[in-house]
N, C-alpha and C positions, 0 to 999 in steps of 0.2 A: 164645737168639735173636740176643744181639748175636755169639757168634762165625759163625754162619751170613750173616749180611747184610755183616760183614769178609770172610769168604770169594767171598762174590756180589761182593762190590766187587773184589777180586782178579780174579777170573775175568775179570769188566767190562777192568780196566784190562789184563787181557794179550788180550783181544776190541781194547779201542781199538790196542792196541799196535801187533799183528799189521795191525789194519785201516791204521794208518797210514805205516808202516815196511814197504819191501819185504823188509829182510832176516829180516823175524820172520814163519815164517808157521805157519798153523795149521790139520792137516787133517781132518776131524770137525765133527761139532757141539758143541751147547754143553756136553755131557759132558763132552769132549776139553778146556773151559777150565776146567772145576770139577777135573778131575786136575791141568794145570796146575797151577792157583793152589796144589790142596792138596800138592804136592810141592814148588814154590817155598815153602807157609809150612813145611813141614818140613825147605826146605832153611837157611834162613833160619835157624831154630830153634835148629838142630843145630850144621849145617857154619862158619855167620857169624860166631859170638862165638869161636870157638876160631883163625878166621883173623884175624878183627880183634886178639883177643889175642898173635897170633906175629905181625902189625907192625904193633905199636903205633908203633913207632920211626919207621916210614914213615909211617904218619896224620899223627903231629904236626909229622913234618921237613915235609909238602907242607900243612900247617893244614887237613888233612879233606881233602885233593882225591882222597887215596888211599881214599875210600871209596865212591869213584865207579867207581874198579876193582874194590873186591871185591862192592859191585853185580852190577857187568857180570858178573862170573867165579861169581856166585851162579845169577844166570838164565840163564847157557852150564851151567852143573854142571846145571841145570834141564833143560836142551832135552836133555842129554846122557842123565839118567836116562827124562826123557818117552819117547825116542826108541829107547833098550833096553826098557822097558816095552812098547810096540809102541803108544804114543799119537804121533798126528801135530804133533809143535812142534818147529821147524826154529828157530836161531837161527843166521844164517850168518856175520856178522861180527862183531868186537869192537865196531866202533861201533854198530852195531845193537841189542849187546848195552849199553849204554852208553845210548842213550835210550829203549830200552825199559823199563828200570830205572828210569830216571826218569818214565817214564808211569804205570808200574802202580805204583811208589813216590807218584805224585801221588795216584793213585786209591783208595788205600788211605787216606790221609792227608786226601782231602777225606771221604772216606766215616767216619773215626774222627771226625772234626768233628761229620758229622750225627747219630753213633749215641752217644747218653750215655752214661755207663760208671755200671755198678753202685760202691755204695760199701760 
């Protein structure tokens, strides 16, 4: 249950994202944001810790600001596989990419607040 209501919470924050941001858009319905989210958390999963790990060097030189780019370069890896899949999620700029990251990283993050974790 609780991984189902993290993934609605995803979906939500690339629904606000898109709604807020003209560079993030999103063509479908609310299908189209549950693929989303579910390709952003396996991209996140997979592709993130192996890029975070080859610069690390750069994290610490800029104290974390470098992980606001591989964010951004997680949810473009996103739009790029949504968009070969043949799901409608357009990310067209870097900075685009950049606070949308930060939207649907907010949204996930008050939604782990509300949801208790098993122990």
């Amino acid at each position: 249950m609780t991984l189902l209501l993290r993934w609605a919470a995803a979906a939500a924050g690339v629904g606000v994202a898109a709604w807020l941001l003209p560079g993030i858009r999103v063509t479908g319905g609310i299908a189209t944001l549950f693929v989303v989210a579910l390709i952003f958390g396996l991209v996140n999963a997979l592709v993130r810790p192996l890029v975070k790990m080859l610069s690390c060097g750069l994290i610490v030189l800029t104290l974390g600001l470098f992980l606001l780019v591989i964010n951004a370069a997680m949810l473009w890896l996103t739009s790029l596989l949504a968009h070969s899949l043949g799901f409608g999620f357009e990310v067209r700029d870097f900075g685009s990419a950049v606070l949308g990251a930060i939207i649907i990283s907010l949204a996930t993050w008050t939604s782990s607040l509300a949801v208790p974790e098993r122990k």
